[in-house]
N, C-alpha and C positions, 0 to 999 in steps of 0.2 A: 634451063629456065631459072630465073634467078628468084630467089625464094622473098619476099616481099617483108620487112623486119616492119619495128613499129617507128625507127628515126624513118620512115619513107614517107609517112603520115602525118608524122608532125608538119604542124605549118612553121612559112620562115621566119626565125624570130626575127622582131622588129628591132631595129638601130634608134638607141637614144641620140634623139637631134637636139644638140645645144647650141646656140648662138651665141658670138663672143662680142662685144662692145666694147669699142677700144677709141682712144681720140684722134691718134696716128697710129700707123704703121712705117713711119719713120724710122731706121733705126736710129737715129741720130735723137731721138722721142724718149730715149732712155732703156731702164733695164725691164721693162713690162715688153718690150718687143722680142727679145727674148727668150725671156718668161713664156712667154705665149707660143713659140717653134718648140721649145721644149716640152711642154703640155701637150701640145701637135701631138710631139714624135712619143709621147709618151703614153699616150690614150690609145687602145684597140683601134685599130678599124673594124673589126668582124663585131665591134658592141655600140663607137660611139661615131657619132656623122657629126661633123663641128663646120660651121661656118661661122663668120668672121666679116665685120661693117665697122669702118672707122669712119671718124666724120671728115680729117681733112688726110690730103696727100701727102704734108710735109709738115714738120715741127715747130714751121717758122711763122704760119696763115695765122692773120690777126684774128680771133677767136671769136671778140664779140662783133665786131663788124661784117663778118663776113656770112649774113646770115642767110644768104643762100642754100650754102653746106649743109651742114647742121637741118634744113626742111627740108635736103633731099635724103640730108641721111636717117631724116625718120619714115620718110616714105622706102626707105630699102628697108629697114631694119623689122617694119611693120609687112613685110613680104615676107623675111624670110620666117620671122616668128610665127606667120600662118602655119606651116606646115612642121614646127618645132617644138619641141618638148620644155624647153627654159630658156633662160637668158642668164649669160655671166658677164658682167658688167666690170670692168679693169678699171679701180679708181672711185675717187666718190665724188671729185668737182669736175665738170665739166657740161658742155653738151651732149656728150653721149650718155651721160648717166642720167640726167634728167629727163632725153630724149628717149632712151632705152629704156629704164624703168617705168614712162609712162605708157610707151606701147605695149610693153608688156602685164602692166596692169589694165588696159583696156580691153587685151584680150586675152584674159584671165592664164596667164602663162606666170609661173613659179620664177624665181630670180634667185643669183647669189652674188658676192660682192667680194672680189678680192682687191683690196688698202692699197698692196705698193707702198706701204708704210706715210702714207700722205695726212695722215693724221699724225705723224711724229712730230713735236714741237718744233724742230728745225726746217720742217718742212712746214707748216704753219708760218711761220714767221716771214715767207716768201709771199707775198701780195696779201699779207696779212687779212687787211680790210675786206677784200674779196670775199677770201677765203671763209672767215667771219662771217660774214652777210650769205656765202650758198650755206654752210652748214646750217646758220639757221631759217632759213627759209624751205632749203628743201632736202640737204644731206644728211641731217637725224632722223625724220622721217624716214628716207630711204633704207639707211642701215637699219633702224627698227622693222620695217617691212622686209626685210631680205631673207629670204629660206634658211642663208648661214651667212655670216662673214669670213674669210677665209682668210687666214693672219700665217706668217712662216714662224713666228719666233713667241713664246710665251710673254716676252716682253710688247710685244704690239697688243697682243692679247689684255692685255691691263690697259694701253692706250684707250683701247675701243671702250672699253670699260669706263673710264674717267669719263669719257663725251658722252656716252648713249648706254642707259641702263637696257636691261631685259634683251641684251643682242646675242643672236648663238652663233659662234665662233667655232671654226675649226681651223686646226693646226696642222699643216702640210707642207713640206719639207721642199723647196723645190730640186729640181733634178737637172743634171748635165750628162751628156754622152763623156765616160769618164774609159780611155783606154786599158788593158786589160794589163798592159804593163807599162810606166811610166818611161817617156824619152830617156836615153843617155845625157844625166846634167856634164860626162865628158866629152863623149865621143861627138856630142849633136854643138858641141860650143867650137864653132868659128874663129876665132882670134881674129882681133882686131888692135892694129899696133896701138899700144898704148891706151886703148879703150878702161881699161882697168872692169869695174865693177860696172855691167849692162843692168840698166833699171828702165823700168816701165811702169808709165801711169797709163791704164787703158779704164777709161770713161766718159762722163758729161764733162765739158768744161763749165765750172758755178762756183763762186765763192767758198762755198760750203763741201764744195769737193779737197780743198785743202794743198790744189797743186802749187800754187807760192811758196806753201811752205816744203815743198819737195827740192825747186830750184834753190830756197836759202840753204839748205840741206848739201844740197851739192855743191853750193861754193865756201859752205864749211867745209867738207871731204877736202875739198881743192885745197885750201889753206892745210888743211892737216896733212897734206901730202899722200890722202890715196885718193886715185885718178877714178872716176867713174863717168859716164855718159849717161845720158836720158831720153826716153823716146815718150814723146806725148801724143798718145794715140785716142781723138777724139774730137769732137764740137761740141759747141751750146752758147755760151751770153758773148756774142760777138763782143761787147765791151771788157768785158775780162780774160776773151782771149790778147787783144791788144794788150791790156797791163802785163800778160806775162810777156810778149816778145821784147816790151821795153822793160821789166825785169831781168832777163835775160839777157838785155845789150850791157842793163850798167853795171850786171856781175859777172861782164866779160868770161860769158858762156856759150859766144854765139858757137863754137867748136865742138861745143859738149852736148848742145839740148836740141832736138829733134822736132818739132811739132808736123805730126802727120796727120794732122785731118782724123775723118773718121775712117776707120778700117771696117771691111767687112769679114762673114764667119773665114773668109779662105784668107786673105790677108795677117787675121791675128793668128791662124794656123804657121803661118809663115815667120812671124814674130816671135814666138818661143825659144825655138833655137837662136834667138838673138838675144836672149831674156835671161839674165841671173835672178834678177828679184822683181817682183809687183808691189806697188806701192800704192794702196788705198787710203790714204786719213783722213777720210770724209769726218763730218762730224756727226752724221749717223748714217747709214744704208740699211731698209730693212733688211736686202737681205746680204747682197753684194757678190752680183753676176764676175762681176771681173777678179775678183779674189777665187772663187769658184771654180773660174778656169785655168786661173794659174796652179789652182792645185791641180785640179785633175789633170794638164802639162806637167806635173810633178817641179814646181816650182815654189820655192819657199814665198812668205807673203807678208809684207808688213800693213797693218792693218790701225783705222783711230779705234779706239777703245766704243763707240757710235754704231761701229758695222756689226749688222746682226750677227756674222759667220766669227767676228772676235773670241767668243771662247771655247768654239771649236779649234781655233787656230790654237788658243792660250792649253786647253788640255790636250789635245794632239801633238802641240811642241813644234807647228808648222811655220812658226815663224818669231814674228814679236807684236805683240798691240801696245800702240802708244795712246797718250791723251791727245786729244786734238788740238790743234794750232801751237802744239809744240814740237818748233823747228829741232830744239835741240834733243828731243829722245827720240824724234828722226834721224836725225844724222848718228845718234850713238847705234840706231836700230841698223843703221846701213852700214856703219864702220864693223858692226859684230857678224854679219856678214858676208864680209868683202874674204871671210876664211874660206878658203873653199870648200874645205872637208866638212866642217861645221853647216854651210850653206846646202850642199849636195845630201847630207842627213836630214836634214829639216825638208827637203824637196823630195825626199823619199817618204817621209812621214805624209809631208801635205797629200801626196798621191792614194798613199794606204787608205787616211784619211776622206777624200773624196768617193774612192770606194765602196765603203761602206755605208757613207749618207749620202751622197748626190744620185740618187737610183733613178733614172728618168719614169722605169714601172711602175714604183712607186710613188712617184708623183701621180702619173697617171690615175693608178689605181684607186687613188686615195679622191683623186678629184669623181670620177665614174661614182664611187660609194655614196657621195654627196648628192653629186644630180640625181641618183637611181631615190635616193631616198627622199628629194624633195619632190619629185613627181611623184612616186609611188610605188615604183619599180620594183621589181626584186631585185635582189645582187647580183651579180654576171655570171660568178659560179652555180646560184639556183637556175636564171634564166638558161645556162646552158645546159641543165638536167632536162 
């Protein structure tokens, strides 16, 4: 007969339920979709029950007309918060944040707010006027009301600061599934006749993501006589995907430049081994998913001086950070390396690199310590005493 201990007696601890509030779950929606699988895979199950309400299907549904959406997605969002512990709200303009924030103030349910860097100037300056007109109407407000703000880079951290005094901030690192040893940058490279140097933009397509200056870039290489190719893996402003394909016809690169759409997680798995370098020069990313991953593929990274992960890359030695919209210390970032020994070090570093700060646990963890402490919670290691 089995002797009866005092864990038999304990009751089952209970699962902190947070709800997530997002506008899509497109991934074509940007790097907050993401963000948010990686959070998934990085929070306990045996601690946290996460559910998840976006107000439209697709990245593309006209936002303010379509306001069906948006009142049925407050009637889901007010369901699931019935039986929930808080609410984390992705972003601060939108429907869902005004939507979410208010059902969750009606029924006395705690909230946090993580930016996606959308308060960075460069992202302000995108429907300006709007933008302008929610923060003051209802988005200071909200970030003053929020349990934390939740920023990746001490640099956002000052943003939030600038707009909305008295906001408490936490700083959390996000995290990727980062391999426990980096691909072969030899043995995993394919050849490709006369391909020379494989480069990859993998993101949004937007003015301010800086892929024109990527193709000027390559038809400088061209002229200097080393040969490289381009893979543009991605959507977003159907107008400025057109400007690139007719950039591309008149720097007679229809042979060299690739535009693939969006790829999904098993697809860009598949693109690494096609991959010498990543090429980011947005003019800012808070944080920069796609830079992220090309480290942890053990992949060197050229980055704008804008992307939050810039000076991890600059003291790691994982690649080169330029200034933005400058074509020309693009092209010198790619001609430096087109070395290979040079390139496959720096793809080594980027890896080590990832390692040690892309901890998906740690994200998790960090995010659990937050909710635990805006409801009231104890810690996860007291709760499991």
């Amino acid at each position: 007969m089995a002797v009866p201990t005092d864990t038999d007696h304990q009751p089952p601890r209970r699962l902190l339920h947070v709800v997530h509030a997002v506008r899509t779950l497109d991934p074509a929606g940007g790097g907050i979709v993401t963000f948010l699988e990686s959070l998934c895979r990085g929070l306990r199950d045996d601690t946290v029950q996460t559910g998840i309400e976006a107000v439209f299907p697709t990245a593309r549904h006209w936002r303010v007309l379509a306001i069906r959406r948006p009142i049925d997605f407050h009637r889901r969002i007010r369901a699931l918060l019935a039986d929930a512990d808080a609410l984390h709200v992705h972003g601060v303009f939108g429907w869902h944040v005004l939507l979410g924030v208010l059902a969750a103030r009606r029924m006395g349910r705690a909230y946090v707010i993580t930016l996606h860097g959308h308060l960075h100037p460069d992202a302000l300056r995108e429907r300006r006027l709007a933008k302008r007109l929610c923060l003051a109407l209802f988005g200071c407000r909200v970030l003053r009301g929020a349990g934390a703000v939740l920023v990746t880079t001490d640099a956002e951290r000052e943003i939030v600061a600038r707009h909305v005094e008295g906001v408490r901030t936490e700083c959390i690192m996000p995290g990727l599934e980062v391999p426990a040893s980096p691909p072969s940058l030899a043995a995993d490279r394919r050849p490709v006749a006369g391909s020379g140097l494989r480069v990859l933009y993998l993101g949004r397509l937007h003015p301010h993501k800086g892929v024109h200056r990527v193709i000027e870039a390559l038809a400088a290489l061209a002229d200097a006589g080393i040969p490289a190719t381009l893979m543009i893996a991605g959507r977003g402003d159907p107008g400025y995907a057109r400007r690139l394909d007719r950039q591309v016809a008149s720097s007679g690169l229809n042979d060299r430049v690739q535009l693939l759409g969006h790829v999904d997680a098993a697809e860009r798995a598949r693109l690494w081994p096609e991959t010498d370098v990543l090429v980011l020069p947005s003019r800012s990313e808070n944080f920069g998913f796609a830079a992220a991953e090309a480290m942890a593929a053990g992949r060197p990274v050229i980055v704008g001086e804008g992307v939050g992960l810039a000076p991890l890359v600059m003291d790691r030695d994982c690649g080169h950070v330029i200034p933005a919209d400058d074509a020309c210390a693009l092209t010198d970032a790619l001609a430096a390396v087109s070395d290979s020994e040079r390139r496959m070090a720096m793809g080594r570093n980027a890896h080590a690199a990832a390692l040690d700060h892309f901890s998906q646990v740690a994200m998790g963890t960090g995010h659990e310590r937050v909710y635990r402490r805006l409801v009231g919670m104890p810690p996860a290691s007291s709760a499991a005493t």
